[in-house]
Legacy VTK file of the C-alpha trace (Angstrom):
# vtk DataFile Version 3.0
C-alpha trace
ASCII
DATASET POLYDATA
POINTS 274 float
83.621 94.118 108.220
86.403 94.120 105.481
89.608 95.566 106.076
91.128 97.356 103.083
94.470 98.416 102.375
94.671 101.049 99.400
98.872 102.509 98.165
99.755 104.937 96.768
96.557 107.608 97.920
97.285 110.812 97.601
96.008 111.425 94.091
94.760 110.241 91.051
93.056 106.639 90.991
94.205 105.652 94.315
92.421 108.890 96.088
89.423 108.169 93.935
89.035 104.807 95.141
89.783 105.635 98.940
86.538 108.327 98.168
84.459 105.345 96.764
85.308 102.352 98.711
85.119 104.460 102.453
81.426 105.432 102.139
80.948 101.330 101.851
79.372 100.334 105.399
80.654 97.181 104.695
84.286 97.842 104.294
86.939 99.364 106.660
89.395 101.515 103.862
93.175 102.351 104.842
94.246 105.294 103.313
97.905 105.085 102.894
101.177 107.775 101.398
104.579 107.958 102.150
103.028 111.316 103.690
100.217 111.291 105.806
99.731 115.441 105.202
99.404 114.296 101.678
96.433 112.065 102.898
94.968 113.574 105.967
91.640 114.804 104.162
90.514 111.908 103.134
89.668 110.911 106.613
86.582 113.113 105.955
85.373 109.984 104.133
85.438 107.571 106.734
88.909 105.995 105.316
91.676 105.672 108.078
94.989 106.706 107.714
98.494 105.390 107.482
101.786 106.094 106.763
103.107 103.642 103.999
106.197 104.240 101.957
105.906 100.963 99.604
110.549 101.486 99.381
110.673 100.998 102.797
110.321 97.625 104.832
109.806 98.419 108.265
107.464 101.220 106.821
105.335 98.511 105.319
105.699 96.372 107.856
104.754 98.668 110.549
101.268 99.383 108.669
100.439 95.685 107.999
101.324 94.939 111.539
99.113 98.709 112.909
95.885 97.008 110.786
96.777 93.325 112.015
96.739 94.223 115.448
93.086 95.793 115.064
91.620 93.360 112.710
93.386 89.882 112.566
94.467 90.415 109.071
94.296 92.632 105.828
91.535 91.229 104.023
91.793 93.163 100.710
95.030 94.604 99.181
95.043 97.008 96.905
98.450 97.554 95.009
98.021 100.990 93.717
101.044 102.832 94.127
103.303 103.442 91.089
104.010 105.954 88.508
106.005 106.422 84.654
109.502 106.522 84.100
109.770 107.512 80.582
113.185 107.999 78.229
114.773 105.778 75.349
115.994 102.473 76.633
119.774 103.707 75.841
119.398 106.825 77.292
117.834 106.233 80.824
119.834 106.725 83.325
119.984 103.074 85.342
119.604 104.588 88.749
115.984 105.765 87.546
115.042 102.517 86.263
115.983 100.774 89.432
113.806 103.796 91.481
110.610 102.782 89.166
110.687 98.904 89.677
111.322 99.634 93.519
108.013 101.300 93.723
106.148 99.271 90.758
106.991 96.191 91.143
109.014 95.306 94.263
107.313 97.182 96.559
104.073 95.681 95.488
105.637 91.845 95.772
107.490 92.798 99.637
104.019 94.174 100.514
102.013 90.992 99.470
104.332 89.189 101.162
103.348 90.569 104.086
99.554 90.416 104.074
99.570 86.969 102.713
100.634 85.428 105.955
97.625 86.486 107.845
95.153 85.856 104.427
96.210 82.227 104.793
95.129 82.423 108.277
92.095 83.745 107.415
91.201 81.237 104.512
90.520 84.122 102.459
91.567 87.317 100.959
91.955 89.569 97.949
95.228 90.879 96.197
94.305 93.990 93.636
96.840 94.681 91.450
96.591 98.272 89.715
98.863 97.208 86.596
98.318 98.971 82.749
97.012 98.666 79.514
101.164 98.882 79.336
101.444 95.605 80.515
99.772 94.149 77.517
101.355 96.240 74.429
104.609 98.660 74.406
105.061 102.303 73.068
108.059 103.618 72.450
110.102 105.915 74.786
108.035 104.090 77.704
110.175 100.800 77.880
110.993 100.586 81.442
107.586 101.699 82.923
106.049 98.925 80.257
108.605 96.528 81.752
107.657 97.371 85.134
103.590 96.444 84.270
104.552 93.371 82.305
106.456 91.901 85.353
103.262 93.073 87.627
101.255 91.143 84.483
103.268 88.137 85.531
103.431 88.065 89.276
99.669 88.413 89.184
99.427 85.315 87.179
101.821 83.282 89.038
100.084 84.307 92.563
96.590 83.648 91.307
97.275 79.754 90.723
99.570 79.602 94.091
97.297 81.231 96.516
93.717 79.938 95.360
93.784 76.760 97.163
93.880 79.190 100.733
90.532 80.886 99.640
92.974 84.002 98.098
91.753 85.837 94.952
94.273 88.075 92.482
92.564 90.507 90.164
94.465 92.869 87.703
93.137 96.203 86.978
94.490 97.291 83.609
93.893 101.402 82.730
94.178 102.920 79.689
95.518 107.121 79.594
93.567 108.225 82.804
93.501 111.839 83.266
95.671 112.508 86.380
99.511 113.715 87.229
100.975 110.273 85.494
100.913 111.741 82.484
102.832 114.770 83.574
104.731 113.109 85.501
105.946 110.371 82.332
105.896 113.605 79.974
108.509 115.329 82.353
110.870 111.844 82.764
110.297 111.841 78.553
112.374 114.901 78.277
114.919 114.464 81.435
115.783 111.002 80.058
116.754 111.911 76.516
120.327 114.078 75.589
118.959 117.975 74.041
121.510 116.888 71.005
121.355 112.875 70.945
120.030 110.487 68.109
116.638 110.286 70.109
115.374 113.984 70.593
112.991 113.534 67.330
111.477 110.720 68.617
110.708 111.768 71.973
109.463 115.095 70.736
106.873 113.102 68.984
106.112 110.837 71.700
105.983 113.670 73.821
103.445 115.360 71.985
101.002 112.582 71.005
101.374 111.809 74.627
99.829 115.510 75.478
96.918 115.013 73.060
95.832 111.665 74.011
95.520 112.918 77.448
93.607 115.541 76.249
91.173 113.826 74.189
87.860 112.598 76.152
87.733 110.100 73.398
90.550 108.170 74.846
91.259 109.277 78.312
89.126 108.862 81.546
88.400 110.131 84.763
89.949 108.575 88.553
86.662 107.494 89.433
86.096 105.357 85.760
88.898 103.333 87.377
87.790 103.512 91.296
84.571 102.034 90.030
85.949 98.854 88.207
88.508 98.669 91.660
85.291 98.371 93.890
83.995 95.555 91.989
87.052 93.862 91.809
87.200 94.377 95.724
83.504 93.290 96.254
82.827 91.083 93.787
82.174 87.472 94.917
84.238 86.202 92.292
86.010 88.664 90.619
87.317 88.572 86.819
91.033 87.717 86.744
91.742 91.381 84.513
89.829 94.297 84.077
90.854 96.626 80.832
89.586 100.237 81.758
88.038 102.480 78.662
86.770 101.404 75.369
89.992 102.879 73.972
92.737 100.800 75.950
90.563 97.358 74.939
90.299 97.963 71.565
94.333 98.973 71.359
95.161 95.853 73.374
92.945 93.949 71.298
94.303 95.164 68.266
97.923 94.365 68.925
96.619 90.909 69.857
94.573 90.623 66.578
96.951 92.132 64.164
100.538 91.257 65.766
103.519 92.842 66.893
104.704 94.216 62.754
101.187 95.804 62.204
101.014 97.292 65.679
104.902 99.181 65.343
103.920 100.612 61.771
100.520 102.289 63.544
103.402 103.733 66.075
105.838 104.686 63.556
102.810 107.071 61.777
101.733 108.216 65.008
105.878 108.937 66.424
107.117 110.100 63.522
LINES 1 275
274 0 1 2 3 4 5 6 7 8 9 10 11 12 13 14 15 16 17 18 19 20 21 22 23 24 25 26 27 28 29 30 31 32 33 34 35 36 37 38 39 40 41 42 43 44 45 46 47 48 49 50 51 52 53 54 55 56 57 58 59 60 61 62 63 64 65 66 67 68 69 70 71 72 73 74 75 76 77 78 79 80 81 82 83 84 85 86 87 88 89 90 91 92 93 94 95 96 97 98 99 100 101 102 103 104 105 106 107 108 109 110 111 112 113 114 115 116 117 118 119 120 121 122 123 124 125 126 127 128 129 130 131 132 133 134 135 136 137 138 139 140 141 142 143 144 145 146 147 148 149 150 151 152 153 154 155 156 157 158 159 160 161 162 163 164 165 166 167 168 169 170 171 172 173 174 175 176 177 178 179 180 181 182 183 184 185 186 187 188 189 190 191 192 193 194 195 196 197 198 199 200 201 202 203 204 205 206 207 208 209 210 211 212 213 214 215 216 217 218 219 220 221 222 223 224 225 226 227 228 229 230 231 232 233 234 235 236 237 238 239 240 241 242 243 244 245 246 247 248 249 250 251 252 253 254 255 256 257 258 259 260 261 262 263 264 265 266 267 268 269 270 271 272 273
């Protein structure tokens, strides 16, 4: 039986996948949340749950340890937890910033820390990360949370070469606009992070509402479960692809900017923002 350990549950993709992955006979799925009430449904599926606030060490400590003690290790991490801080790069408030890159970024590295130990142990294991199309091209008025999915882009990499020789896979799961609370959520940090009067309002007025629309538009944005299904192959698969872009609409962006370059890419945004 595989043990797997699922952040950041209580909606969206990371509910979606507990919902997939626990009817798996084959797989053992910790649900976790920084609040278990959040959570406690989904042990209707079969998934077991923990608390797990991904800011907190001896929270994340105390759920590796809870699933150690049972199982001998965590044999499949799943780095889900995260969400959008949005706001011009002069304008955002540097405490918020900081908040956003303790949950995207160094709570995922403190928690693979932890399981890593007993994958080595184990001579195998599997690190998920849940990263972005955002970690492969940048938008305006979403510089931080970009930053955040770049430096999850990187520490993917990195851990990929350094932990294959124990039998340890990485994968990156990239979505593009996925229809849950993010965009809310990034849509409501928008506004919050720019002044009513300052030289940015215009901007993030358009961002703001572009941002609405794509969101909208079942032409570019997908369900939870479009993502929960590439996540179970990336769990299961015997050798799983090192990134997977979800929707036809984040590939052929990323591929653009790649294509095309960085000049031809910001005059598509400066139509679409203006």
């Amino acid at each position: 039986m595989t043990t797997v350990l699922i952040t950041g549950t209580s909606s969206g993709i990371g509910r979606a996948t507990v919902a997939r992955l626990a009817r798996r006979p084959d797989l053992t799925v910790y649900a976790t949340a920084r609040k278990v009430s959040a959570i406690a449904d989904l042990a209707d599926t079969g998934a077991r749950i923990l608390p797990l606030d991904v800011t907190d060490e001896e929270s994340m400590r105390a759920a590796v340890a809870a699933i150690e003690a049972e199982h001998g290790q965590v044999d499949v991490l799943v780095n889900n937890a995260g969400y959008g801080e949005y706001g011009p790069i002069e304008e955002t408030p540097m405490e918020r910033v900081r908040a956003q890159f303790e949950t995207n970024v160094f709570g995922l590295s403190r928690l693979t820390q932890l399981v890593l130990p007993g994958m080595r142990r184990a001579g195998r294991g599997r690190i998920v990360n849940i990263s972005s199309m955002g970690g492969r091209l940048v938008f305006p008025g979403g510089g931080y949370y970009h930053a955040s999915k770049y430096a999850v882009e990187a520490i993917s990499d990195a851990l990929r070469q350094e932990v294959r020789p124990f039998g340890i896979d990485v994968a990156i799961v990239e979505p593009g606009l996925i229809r849950t609370g993010f965009g809310a959520v990034a849509s409501s940090s928008l506004g919050a992070g720019a002044a009513p009067d300052g030289p940015y309002r215009k901007m993030v007025t358009a961002v703001d509402t572009a941002m609405a629309k794509s969101y909208e538009n079942p032409m570019l944005a997908a369900t939870p479960d479009a993502v929960a299904r590439v996540i179970e192959h990336a769990v299961t698969a015997r050798r799983p692809r090192t990134r997977y872009l979800v929707t036809a609409a984040a590939r052929l962006m990323v591929h653009s900017r790649r294509l095309f370059g960085a000049r031809a890419f910001d005059a598509v945004n400066r139509l679409q923002f203006r």
